[in-house]
C-alpha positions, 0 to 999 in steps of 0.5 A: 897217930891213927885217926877216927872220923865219926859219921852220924846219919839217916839215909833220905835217899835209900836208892842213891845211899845205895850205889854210892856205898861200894864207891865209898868204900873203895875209895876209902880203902884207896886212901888207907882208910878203913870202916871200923863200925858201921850201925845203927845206933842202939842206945843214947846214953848222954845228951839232950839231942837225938842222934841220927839212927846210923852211926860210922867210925873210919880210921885212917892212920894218921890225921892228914891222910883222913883230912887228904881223903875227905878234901880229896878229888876222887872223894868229892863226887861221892861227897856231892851225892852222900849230901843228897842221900844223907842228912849227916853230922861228921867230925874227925879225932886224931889220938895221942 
């Protein structure tokens, strides 16, 4: 079963946010993953807290390989440095 992993976020490094964004997207699609929304957010349509202004959703075909990916050794450097040019809010879904 695919899963998603949503990512909410505002960039407080642009510089960093910048060189790390090619190695992410390399090293997702290494891991079978894929970015299928990439954005800003346009509109809240439910809820009392604000959302970051940057929304993403990645699907990787199932569960474990979205799990693999994000506790992965290739990813971990790129996670370090997301984390200081990012403030972010992520979770994974699994449907079915």
């Amino acid at each position: 079963m695919p899963a998603y992993v949503h990512i909410n976020l505002r960039v407080i490094d642009p510089t960093k946010q910048a060189a790390l964004a090619p190695r992410f997207q390399v090293a997702l699609q290494e891991a079978g993953g894929r970015i299928l929304h990439f954005g800003r957010v346009a509109q809240v349509l439910e809820g009392d807290e604000a959302p970051l202004p940057m929304a993403g959703v990645f699907e990787f075909p199932t569960l474990a390989q979205a799990l693999a990916f994000y506790n992965s050794e290739r990813y971990a450097p790129i996670k370090a440095e997301r984390r200081e040019a990012q403030q972010a809010r992520m979770f994974v879904v699994e449907t079915g």
